[in-house]
C-alpha positions in Angstrom: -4.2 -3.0 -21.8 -5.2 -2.4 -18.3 -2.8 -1.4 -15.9 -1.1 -4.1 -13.4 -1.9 -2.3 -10.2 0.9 -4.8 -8.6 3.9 -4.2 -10.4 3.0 -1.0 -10.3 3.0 -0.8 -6.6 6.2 -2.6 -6.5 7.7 -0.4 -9.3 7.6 2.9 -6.6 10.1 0.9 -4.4 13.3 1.7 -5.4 16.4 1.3 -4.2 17.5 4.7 -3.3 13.6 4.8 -1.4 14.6 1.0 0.1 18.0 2.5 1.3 16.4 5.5 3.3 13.8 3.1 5.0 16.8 0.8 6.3 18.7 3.7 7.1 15.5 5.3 8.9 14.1 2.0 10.4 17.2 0.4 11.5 16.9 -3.0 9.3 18.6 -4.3 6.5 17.7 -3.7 3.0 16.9 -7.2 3.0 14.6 -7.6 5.3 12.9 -4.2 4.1 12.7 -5.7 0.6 11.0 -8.8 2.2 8.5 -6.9 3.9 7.4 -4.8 1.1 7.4 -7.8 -1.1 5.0 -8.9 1.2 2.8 -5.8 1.7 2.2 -4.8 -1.8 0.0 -7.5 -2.5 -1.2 -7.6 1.2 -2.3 -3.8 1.2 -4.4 -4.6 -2.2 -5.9 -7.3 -1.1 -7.4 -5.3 1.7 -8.1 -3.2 -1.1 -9.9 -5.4 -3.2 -11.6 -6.9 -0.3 -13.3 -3.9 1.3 -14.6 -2.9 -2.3 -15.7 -6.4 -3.0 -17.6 -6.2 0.2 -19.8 -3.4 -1.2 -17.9 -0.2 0.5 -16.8 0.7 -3.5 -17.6 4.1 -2.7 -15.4 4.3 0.6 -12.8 3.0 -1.6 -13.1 5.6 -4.1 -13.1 8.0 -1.5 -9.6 7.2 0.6 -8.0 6.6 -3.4 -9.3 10.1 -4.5 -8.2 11.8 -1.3 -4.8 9.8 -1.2 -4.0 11.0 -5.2 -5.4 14.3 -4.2 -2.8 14.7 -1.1 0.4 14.7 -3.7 1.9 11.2 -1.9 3.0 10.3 -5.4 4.4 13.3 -5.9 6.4 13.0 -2.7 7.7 9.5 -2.6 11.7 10.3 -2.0 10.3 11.9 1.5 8.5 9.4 2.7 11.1 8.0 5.0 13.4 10.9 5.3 12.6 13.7 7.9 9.5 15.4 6.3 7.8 12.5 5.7 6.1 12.3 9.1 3.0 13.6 8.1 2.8 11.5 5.3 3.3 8.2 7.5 0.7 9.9 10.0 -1.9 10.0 6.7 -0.9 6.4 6.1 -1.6 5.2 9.5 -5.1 6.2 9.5 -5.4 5.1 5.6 -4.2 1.6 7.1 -7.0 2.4 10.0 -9.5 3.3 7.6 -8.9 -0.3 5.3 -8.6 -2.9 8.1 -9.6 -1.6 11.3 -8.1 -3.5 14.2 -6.9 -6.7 11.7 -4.1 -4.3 11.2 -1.9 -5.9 13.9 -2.3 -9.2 12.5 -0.9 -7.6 9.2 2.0 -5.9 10.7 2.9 -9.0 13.2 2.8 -12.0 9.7 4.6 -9.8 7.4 7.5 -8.8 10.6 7.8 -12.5 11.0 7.8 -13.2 7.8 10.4 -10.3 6.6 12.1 -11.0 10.2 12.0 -7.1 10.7 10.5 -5.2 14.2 7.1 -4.7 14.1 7.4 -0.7 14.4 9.2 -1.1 11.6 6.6 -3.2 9.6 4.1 -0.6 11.0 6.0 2.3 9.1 6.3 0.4 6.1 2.5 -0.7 6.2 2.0 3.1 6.7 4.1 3.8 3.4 2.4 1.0 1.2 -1.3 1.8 1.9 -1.5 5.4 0.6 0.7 4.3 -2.4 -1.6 2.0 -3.5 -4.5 3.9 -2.8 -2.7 7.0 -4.9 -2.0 4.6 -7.5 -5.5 3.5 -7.6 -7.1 7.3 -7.4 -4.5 8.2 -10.4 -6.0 5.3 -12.5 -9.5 6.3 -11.3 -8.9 9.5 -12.3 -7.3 8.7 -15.7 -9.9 6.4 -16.5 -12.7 8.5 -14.8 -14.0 5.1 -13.3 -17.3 5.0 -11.6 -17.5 2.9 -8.4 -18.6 -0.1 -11.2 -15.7 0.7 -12.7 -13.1 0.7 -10.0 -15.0 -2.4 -8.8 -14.9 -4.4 -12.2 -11.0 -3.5 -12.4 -9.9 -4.5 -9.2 -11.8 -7.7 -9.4 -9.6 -8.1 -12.2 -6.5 -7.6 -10.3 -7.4 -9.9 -7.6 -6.0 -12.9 -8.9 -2.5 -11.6 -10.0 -2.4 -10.3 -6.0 -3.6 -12.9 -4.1 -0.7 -14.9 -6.3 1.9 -12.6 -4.6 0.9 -13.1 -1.1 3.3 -14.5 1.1 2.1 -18.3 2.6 0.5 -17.6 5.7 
């Protein structure tokens, strides 16, 4: 059985890690639950888009390099004092997958999980190397070629475009 790259996303965000990016951020647990609810599927459908629009390779590269930097290893300091650097590498992860549509990303899902913006940037800066981790672990595990990454995130799509938040 293939692996749901969605739940699996969402299954990283515990409580303890949703308590420490209220705490760290400023906003209710709530509203950072919201907002990641919102950017799981969000960050993989920027995923699944920039491979489906023939830059596999580019997205085998930024999941390899993300697996390869330990962020899965590290997920209790993402928003505690040492994870800095790690939100730094996510910010240009979120650079590297949707250029300058990444303010229209941060803006819907800060209305949408009524949360700042600089916090909805730090959160999009935690989500994106997760997921591309997560997706460099299962291309590693599976050693998937770019047809292969590309055949099983095409087969994720529907499952994430399910859990996007309206609008």
């Amino acid at each position: 059985m293939s692996m749901n790259l969605l739940e699996s996303l969402k299954g990283l965000f515990t409580d303890n890690l949703m308590n420490q990016a209220s705490s760290m951020l400023g906003e209710s647990q709530s509203g950072i639950s919201k907002a990641l609810s919102g950017l799981a599927p969000a960050v993989l459908s920027g995923v699944i888009s920039k491979a489906s629009a023939g830059n596999t390779d580019s997205v085998m590269d930024l999941a390899s390099k993300a697996a390869g930097s330990g962020i899965l290893d590290n997920i209790g300091s993402l928003f505690s004092g040492s994870g800095s650097n790690l939100l730094s590498t996510g910010a240009s992860l979120v650079s590297s997958l949707f250029g300058n549509k990444s303010g229209n990303l941060i803006n819907a899902i800060s209305g949408f999980a009524g949360i700042k913006s600089s916090s909805s940037n730090s959160l999009l800066s935690a989500v994106a190397p997760l997921a591309l981790g997560l997706i460099g672990k299962h291309i590693s595990s599976n050693n998937l070629s770019s047809g292969g990454l590309l055949s099983w995130l095409t087969g994720q799509k529907s499952s994430v475009q399910q859990a996007l938040p309206a609008g």
